[in-house]
C-alpha positions, 0 to 999 in steps of 0.5 A, a space after each residue: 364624610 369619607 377621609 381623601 388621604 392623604 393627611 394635611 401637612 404644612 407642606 401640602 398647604 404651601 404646595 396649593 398655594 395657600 399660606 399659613 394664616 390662609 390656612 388658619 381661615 379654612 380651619 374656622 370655615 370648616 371647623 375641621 380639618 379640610 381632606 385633599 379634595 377641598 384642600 385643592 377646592 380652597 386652593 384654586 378658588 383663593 387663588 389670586 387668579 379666580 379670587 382677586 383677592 390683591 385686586 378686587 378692592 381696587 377694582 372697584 373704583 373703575 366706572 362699569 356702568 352707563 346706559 349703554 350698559 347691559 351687564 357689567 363686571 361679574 358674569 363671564 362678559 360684558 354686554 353693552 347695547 347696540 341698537 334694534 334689540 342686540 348686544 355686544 357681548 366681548 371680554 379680554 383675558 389672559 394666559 400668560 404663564 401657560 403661554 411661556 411654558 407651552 406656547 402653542 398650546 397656552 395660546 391656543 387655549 387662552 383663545 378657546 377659553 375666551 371664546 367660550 366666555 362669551 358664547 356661554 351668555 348667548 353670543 355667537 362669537 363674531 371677532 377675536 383679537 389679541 394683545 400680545 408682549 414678548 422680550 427683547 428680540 435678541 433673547 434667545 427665547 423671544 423668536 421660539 415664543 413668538 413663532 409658538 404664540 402665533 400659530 396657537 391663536 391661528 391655529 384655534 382661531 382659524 379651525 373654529 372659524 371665527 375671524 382674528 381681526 387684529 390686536 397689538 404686539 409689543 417687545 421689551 427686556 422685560 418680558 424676556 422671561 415672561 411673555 403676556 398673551 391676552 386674547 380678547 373676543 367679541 359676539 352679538 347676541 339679542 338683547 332677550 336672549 342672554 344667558 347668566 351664570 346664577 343657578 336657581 331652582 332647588 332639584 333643578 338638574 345639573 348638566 356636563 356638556 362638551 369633552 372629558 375631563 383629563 388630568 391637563 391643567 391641573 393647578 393651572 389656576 394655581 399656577 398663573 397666581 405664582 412668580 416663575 423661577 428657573 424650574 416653571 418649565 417643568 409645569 407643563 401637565 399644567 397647560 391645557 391642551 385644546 381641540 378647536 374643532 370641538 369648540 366649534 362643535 360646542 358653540 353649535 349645540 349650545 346655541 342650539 339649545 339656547 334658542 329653547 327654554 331649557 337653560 336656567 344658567 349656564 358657565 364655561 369650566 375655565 380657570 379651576 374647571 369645574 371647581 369654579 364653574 359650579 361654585 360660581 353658578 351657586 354662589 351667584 344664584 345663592 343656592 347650594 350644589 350637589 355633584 356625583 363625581 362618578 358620572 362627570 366623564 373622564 377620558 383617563 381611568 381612575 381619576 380623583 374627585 380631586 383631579 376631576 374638581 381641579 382639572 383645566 381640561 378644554 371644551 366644556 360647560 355646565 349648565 342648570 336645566 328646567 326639569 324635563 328638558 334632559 332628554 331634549 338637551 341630550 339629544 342636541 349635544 350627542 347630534 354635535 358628537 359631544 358628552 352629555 351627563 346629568 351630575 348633579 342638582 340644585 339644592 337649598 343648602 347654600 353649601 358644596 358638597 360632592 359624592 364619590 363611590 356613595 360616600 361623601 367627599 367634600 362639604 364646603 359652605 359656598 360663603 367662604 370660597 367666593 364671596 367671603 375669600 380673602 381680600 388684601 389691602 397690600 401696601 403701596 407706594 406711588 411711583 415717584 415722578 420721572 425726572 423732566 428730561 435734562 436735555 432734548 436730542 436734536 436729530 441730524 437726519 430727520 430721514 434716517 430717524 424715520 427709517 429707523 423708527 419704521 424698522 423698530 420691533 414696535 413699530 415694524 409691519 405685523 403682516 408677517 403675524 396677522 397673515 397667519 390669521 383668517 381674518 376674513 372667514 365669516 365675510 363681515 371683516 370690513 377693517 382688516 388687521 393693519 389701521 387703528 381698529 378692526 370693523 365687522 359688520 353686524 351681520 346683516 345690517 349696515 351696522 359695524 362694530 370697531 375693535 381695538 386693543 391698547 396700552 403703552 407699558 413705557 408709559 405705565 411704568 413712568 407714570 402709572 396713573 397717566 399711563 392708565 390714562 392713556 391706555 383708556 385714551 388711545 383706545 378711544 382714539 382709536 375707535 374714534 378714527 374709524 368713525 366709530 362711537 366708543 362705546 365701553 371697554 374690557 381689561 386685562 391687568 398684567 402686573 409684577 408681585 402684589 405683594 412688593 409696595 412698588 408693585 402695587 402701587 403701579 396697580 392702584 396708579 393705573 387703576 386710578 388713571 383708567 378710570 379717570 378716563 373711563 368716566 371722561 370719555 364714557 366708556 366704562 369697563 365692563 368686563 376684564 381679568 387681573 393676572 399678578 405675579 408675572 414676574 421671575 425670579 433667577 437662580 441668583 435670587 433677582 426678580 424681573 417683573 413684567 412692565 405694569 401692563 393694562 391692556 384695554 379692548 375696548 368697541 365702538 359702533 359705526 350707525 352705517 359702515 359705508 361712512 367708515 374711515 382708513 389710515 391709508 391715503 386716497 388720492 393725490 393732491 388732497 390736503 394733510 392736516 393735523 388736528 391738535 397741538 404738537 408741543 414736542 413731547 419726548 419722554 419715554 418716546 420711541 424716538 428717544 429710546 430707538 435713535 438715542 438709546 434713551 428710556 428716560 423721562 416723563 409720559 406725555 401727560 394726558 387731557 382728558 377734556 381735549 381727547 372728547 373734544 378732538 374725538 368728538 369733533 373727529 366724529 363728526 368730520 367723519 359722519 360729514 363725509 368731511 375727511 378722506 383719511 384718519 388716523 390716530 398719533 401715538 408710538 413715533 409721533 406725527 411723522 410715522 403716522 404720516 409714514 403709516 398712511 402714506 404706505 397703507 395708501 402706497 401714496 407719498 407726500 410734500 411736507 412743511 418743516 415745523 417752525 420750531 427750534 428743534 423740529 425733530 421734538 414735534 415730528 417724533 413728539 408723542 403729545 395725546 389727543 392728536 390725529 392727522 386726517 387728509 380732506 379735499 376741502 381744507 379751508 372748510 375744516 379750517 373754519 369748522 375748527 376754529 367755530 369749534 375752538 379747536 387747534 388744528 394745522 394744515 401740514 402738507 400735501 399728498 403727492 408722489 411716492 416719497 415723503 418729502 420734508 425740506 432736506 429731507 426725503 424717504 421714498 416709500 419703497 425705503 420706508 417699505 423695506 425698513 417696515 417690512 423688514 423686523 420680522 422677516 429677519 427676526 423669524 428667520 434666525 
């Protein structure tokens, strides 16, 4: 085999990633020294980004299937069943270190490659959300890093022509130095007609479609698997670079192809390029590779096997195809303006092996870069309880508590963020950005498809299990307030260094809440992606991490959209009522944090029984046409939900005061598995709740143009001025 200089050094081991005893178990799998080339294959395949090797022991405690299930966790996405012959197919992931480093371009990229994720099985991509965590607003950074953020995800988004529907933002400390960008996309596919990734038939040939390789994104897999430190600046070669139009151009011609019988199996080149895409199609096909690395198309002169194998570039795919089909597949691909190569073939000999120059230059055994790659059992702590609070604040002005909250970097409008995405291209946006899930519509049915992404990091970092909860539980909520029946979930783990104990054990306590929840409330995780190590370390030797972060996506399915619900109030004179207890939970609540400058206490625990039983009963007041509004209670508790309906319906409200010792502890008060609904027929509800032995209290009226309690009252014009005005001011520092 032809020795790829230059020679292996402890150095160059610690360069890709890998540590001494990693190194030791590449010598055993070779029984030889590795050459740079597949030095650099080992390198990102164990990396932590395409291995899990911190995770994946855990991961498979979460519940991934059920009868709506139709794929579940190890192909590019999930796919869940949707009635008459179709599916929805949708994945979460990240790209949160590219997003620092280079924000446009790493979010740009994180959009483009989840894209591809779900039309590489067959879908056309119908929706992309976001979930999106950036640092103190006073951070120097924080405003160059949002404005970068957004315009990738609109920029990529709105060029390929598929709508951004919403997504969730968030701001704290703890993301000063490293930001979280998970971009999420759903599409619909017929059930008969999804692709897989398991490479099969042995002379079968191997097919390069979509860009050229360049030499951007290097190593990125290796990178999103390290801590930062003062220099990650400089790894900007290691962020991708996308071209949207291109993408477009490849969502196109593979679904062209696809409705023929050429493909075999199919996989985007995302994290690792072409190193992962070939590996993987192997690896699940149980069969073996051969590339021809001098004709994969390259747009730079005198790229390596190395660069080629280990470049990130954007906008490409490989495919096994049948015998016979090439000229037809050539002939589709080169219509769109896009490369097409035949670089290899299927072989029976279960190894990877590439050709470069007519010499052989890797030969590795598939076994140990996949399924036989590292697996830690890192340690862990639990994290211990939070203190019970020792004293709850009272409020002195429940009306200035509230203008405070709506002004909040947590809570303020997003309209500034969500105008810059077209959310509408397409025409089946029937839920816009701004209520508790989009809805789409199911092209030409009167089907509708709920999308929501969710998370409370305060909570997670209090209580990792209840805060995994929670994620999983607001998620369903959210759904549930549209009318929507929840239907399966997807992830995006965004922790600190696993190598830490109380990093860790964050990790296993949220895993442990989610999935709790997922099996209470049917919806079980079917896709998703682990990003560890967000964390930085400064000059001084001191690390930050992130907040323990499980973002879930999770899809609901609306039978007949004409039923579908909003948060925004409909009409005056119809009655407010809020279903389930509200006991006054503060800890870790907006309230305490942002009128009492108070990050402290317990999450608000979490009954799983009670959130099926207030969804399931939500839903069916829903389908009854019973409700004229819903919306879900989470950040700021009843009163800004109230505040949130009644702007979104620009519609006020007459209040009771609860009777109560403290009353700003129940109207600010986070307690789960609540939502408040307005219904022109309140004595029925009543009955209906209580037939249902479920808690519910009729608190007001909706009338006027203000919020109006006993001794207190917000006009909807303050409340506006206060919601609007966080990012206007934030952007135009």
């Amino acid at each position: 085999m032809a020795d790829s200089s230059p020679a292996i050094t402890p150095e160059i081991v610690a360069e890709h990633g890998l540590n001494p005893d990693e190194y030791e178990r590449i010598l055993a799998a070779l029984d030889r020294e590795p050459n740079i080339v597949e030095l650099g294959i080992f390198s990102v395949m164990w990396s932590e980004h395409c291995s899990y090797k911190s995770s994946r022991r855990h991961l498979k405690k979460l519940p991934t299937t059920g009868p709506q299930v139709i794929c579940g966790p190890g192909e590019n996405a999930g796919v869940v069943d949707i009635g008459d012959g179709q599916a929805a197919i949708f994945k979460m992931e990240s790209h949160n270190h590219p997003s620092y480093i280079e924000p446009y371009q790493g979010a740009a990229t994180g959009v483009g490659g989840i894209l591809r994720d779900v039309f590489t099985m067959g879908a056309r991509p119908v929706a992309n959300m976001n979930a999106l965590r950036f640092g103190s607003p006073d951070h120097p950074k924080t405003r160059h890093l949002v404005s970068g953020v957004v315009s990738g995800i609109g920029g990529y988004g709105n060029c390929v022509g598929v709508p951004t529907v919403g997504g969730e933002v968030n701001f704290h400390s703890a993301y000063d130095t490293n930001i979280l960008v998970n971009a999420m996309t759903v599409g619909i596919a017929d059930t008969d007609k999804i692709f897989y990734s398991a490479a099969s038939g042995v002379g079968n040939p191997i097919v390069y479609v979509g860009s050229k390789t360049g030499r951007d994104g290097i190593h990125g897999a290796t990178m999103a698997s390290a801590e930062f430190d003062e220099d990650s600046e400089d790894k900007r070669p290691t962020v991708q670079v996308g071209d949207p139009f291109t993408e477009k151009l490849l969502i196109e011609a593979c679904l062209e192809l696809m409705a023929s019988d050429a493909i075999v199996a199919i996989q985007d080149m995302g994290a690792a390029g072409l190193t992962s895409s070939s590996v993987e199609m192997a690896t699940n096909g149980e069969v073996g590779i051969i590339l021809d690395m001098d004709k994969v198309p390259c747009r730079e002169e005198g790229m390596t096997p190395y660069e080629m194998m280990l470049s990130e570039s954007q906008e490409r795919m490989l495919m096994v195809l049948k015998p016979g089909r090439e000229n037809m597949a050539r002939a589709i691909f080169e219509k769109w303006e896009l490369d097409f190569a035949v670089i290899g073939e299927v072989t029976d000999t279960r190894h990877m092996v590439l050709t470069f120059g007519g010499e052989t230059v890797c030969d590795i055994p598939l076994g140990p870069l996949a399924a036989d790659a590292p697996n830690y059992d890192r340690p862990h702590v639990p994290t211990q309880p939070s203190a019970p609070l020792a004293d709850i604040p009272e409020s002195g002005d429940i009306g200035a508590d509230l203008l405070t909250l709506m002004a909040s970097p947590d809570l303020a409008s997003r309209r500034w963020i969500w105008e810059q995405y077209d959310h509408t291209v397409m025409a089946d946006t029937i839920q816009r950005p701004g209520g508790d899930a989009a809805v789409i519509r199911v092209h030409g049915t009167s089907k509708g498809l709920a999308i929501s992404t969710d998370c409370t990091p305060r909570y997670c970092k209090a209580d990792p299990v209840e805060g995994g909860k929670q994620a999983i539980a607001e998620c369903y909520r959210n759904l549930t307030a549209v009318g929507a029946k929840p239907l399966a979930t997807t992830d995006c783990m965004n922790f600190g260094n696993p190598e830490k104990p109380e990093i860790m054990g964050q990790f296993v306590g949220c895993i442990e809440g989610m999935a709790q929840a997922c099996l209470a409330l049917n919806m079980p995780i079917v896709s998703g992606n682990v990003s560890l190590y967000n964390e930085t370390t400064d000059a001084d030797g001191k690390a930050t991490p992130v907040l323990p972060t499980p973002a879930i996506g999770g899809i609901g399915l609306l039978d007949d959209i004409d039923l579908m619900t909003t948060i925004a109030f409909k009409a005056e004179g119809e009655a407010i009522v809020i279903i389930g207890h509200s006991a006054g939970h503060v800890g870790q609540s907006l309230w305490l944090r942002e009128c009492h400058g108070r990050e402290e206490g317990p999450p608000p625990p979490v009954d799983l029984d009670i959130e099926k039983r207030h969804g399931d009963f939500v839903r069916a007041l829903v389908a009854d046409g019973a409700v004229t509004a819903v919306h879900d209670v989470s950040d700021g508790g009843a009163l800004v939900a109230l505040a949130e309906m009644a702007l979104a319906g620009d519609i006020g409200a007459e209040l009771t005061l609860p009777d109560a010792p403290n009353p700003a502890a129940i109207l600010f008060g986070e307690d789960q598995g609540r939502y408040v609904v307005t219904t022109r027929d309140p004595e029925a509800l009543v009955a209906r709740a209580k037939d249902a032995g479920i808690f519910v209290a009729p608190v007001g009226a909706t009338v006027g143009d203000a919020l109006s309690l006993p001794g207190a009252t917000v006009s909807l014009a303050d409340l506006r001025t206060a919601n609007d005005s966080f990012f206007t001011e934030l952007m135009e520092r």
